[in-house]
N, C-alpha and C positions, 0 to 999 in steps of 0.2 A: 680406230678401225671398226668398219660392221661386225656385225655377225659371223653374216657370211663367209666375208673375210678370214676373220677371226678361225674357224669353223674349217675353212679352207687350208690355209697352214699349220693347223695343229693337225689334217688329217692327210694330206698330199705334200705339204711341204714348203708350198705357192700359195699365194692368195691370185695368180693370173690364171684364169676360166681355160686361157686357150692351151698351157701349157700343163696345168692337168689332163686337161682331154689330147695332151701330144698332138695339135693342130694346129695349122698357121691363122694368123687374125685374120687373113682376108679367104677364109679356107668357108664351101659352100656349105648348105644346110645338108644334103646327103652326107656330106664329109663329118661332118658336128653329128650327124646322127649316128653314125656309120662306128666312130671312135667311143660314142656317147652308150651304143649297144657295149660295144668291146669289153671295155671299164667298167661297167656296171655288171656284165657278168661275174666279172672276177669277184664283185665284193656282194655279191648278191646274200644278203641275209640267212635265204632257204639255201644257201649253197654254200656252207664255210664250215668248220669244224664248232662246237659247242663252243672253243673258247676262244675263237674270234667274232661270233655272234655279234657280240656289242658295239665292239668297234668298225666292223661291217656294216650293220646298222644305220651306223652314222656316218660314215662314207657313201652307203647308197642312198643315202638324202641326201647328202649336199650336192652329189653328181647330177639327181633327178633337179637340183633350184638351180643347179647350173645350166645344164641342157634345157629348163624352161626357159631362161631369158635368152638364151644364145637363139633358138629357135624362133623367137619374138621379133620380126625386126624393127617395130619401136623400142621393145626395151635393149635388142642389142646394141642399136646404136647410140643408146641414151649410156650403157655399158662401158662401149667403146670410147665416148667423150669423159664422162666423168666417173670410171671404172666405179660407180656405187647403186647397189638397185635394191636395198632389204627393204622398200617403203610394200615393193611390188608382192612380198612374198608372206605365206602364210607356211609359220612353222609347225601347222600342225597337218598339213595339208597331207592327203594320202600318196606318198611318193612311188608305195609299190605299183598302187594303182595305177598312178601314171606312166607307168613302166609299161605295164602290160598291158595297157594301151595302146602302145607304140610299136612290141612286139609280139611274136605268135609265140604261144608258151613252149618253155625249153626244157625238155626233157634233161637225166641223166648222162644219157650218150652223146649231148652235146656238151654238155660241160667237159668229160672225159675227152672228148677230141679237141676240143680249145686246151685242153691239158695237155697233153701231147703235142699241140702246134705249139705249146709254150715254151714248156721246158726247154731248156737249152737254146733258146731263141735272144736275139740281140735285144728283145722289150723283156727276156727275165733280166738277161745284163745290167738295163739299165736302172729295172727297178730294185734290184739286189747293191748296185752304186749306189742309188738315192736314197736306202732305207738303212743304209752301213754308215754314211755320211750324215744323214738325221739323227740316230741314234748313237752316233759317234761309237759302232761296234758293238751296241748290246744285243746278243743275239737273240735272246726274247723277245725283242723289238720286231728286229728283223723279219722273225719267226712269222711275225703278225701280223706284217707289210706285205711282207713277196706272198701272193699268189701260188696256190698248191705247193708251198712248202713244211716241213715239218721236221723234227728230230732225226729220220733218215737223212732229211735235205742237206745236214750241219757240213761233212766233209765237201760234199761237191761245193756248197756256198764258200768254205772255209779257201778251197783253191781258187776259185774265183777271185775271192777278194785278197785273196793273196799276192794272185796277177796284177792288179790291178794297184797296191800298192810297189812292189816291183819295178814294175811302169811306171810309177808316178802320177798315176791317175788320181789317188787318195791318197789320206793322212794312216799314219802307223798308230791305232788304237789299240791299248794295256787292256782295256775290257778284252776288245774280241780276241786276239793272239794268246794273252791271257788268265782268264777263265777259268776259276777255280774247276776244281772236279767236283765240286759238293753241287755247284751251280746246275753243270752241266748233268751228273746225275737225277737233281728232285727236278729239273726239266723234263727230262726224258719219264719218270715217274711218273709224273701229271698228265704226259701224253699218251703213255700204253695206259694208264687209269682209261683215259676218254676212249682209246679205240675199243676197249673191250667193252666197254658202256655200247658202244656202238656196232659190237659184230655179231649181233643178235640179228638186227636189222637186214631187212633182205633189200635192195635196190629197187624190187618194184614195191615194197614197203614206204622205200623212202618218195617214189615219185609222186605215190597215189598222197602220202604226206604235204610235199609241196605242194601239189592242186588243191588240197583242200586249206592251205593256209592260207592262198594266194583268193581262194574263191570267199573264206570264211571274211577276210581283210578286204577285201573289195565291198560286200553286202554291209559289211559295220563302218563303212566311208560314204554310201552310197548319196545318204543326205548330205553329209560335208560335199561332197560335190556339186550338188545343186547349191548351195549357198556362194562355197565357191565362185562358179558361174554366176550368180544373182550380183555378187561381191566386182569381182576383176573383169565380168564379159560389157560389160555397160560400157558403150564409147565416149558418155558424157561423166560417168565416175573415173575412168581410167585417165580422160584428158585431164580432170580437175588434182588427180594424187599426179599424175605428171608434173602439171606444172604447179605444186608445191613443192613439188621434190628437186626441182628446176629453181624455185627460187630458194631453197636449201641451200643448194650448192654456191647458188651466186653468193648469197650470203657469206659463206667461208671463204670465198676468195678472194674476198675483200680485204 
């Protein structure tokens, strides 16, 4: 398995591009983009609690190596035939950057209204399913899967997936049902620890914070990007890693 791959199911679930981005294969580039903004808000680095940072992180690259190839139509259809493309990609490549690239920078008050359209919506359902089922009920997991959720979140997630086993929708997990009190205690401890770290901070504190991460990360990529460009833009370097990557393939299926 690639990287990528690899990369992709330890951090969505899937190693398939289209069912991360919840999109069908033969779904248009507006579409792929459209789902590709969605998603990546949610995990957006400058926009997650301290202790989802890391793993945000790395969720918001792999979406950004995804959305580059899908956007590609040589390499999505080179995607599409032999579901493998790590030859194309540079793991150090600046991902934010390419972000904000593609979007016009997002304030506080839009994160807060995609919060709102979320909560209680049929995409927290399903990723509150997907992250109950991956983690087999840990609810630390959980915690740090679903989107604007946290330690207030436990009860209402708790009926959810309570429904949902009920139905027969899911499996009856001894972690989540039950969960020591000591557990669920030094949880909740670590996360009033972080909010009070944080209620100092004033909102337009935190915006004029993101602009200048977002600006300081841009300036210190700026040459990686021209190399970049010098690297993947060239139609005579691109055609020659094509088709070695072409005869790659052929090779293993032999």
């Amino acid at each position: 398995m690639s990287s990528l791959k690899f990369l992709c199911e330890k951090y969505f679930g899937t190693n398939n591009f289209y069912n991360i981005l919840k999109v069908k294969p033969n779904a248009s580039e507006k579409v792929i983009k459209r789902a590709y903004h969605k998603l990546s808000l949610l995990v957006h680095p400058d926009r997650v609690e301290q202790a989802q940072k890391e793993v945000a992180t790395e969720k918001f690259k792999v979406l950004g190596k995804i959305h580059s190839i899908l956007q590609d139509g040589e390499k999505r259809r080179f995607y599409d035939e032999y579901g493998e493309l790590d030859e194309f990609m540079d793991l150090t490549y600046n991902w934010l950057g390419y972000w904000l690239s593609m979007f016009k920078k997002i304030d506080i008050g839009d994160v807060k209204k995609y919060e709102r359209e979320y909560l209680g919506s049929e995409t927290e359902r399903r990723d509150i399913k997907r992250a109950y089922e991956i983690s087999r009920g840990n609810m630390d997991t959980i915690l740090e899967m679903v989107p604007f959720s946290n330690c207030d979140s436990e009860p209402r997630i708790t009926r959810i997936v309570r429904r949902m086993v009920e139905n027969g929708e899911v499996e009856w997990y001894k972690a989540f049902f039950n969960e020591s009190k000591s557990k669920k205690a030094k949880r909740r401890k670590r996360w009033e620890q972080e909010q009070r770290e944080t209620e100092s901070i004033s909102m337009k504190e935190i915006e004029e914070e993101m602009d200048r991460n977002m600006r300081l990360r841009a300036r210190k990529f700026e040459k990686l990007f021209a190399d970049i460009r010098k690297k993947y833009c060239s139609r005579k370097r691109n055609k020659c890693i094509l088709h070695g990557t072409i005869q790659k393939m052929a090779r293993k299926k032999r």
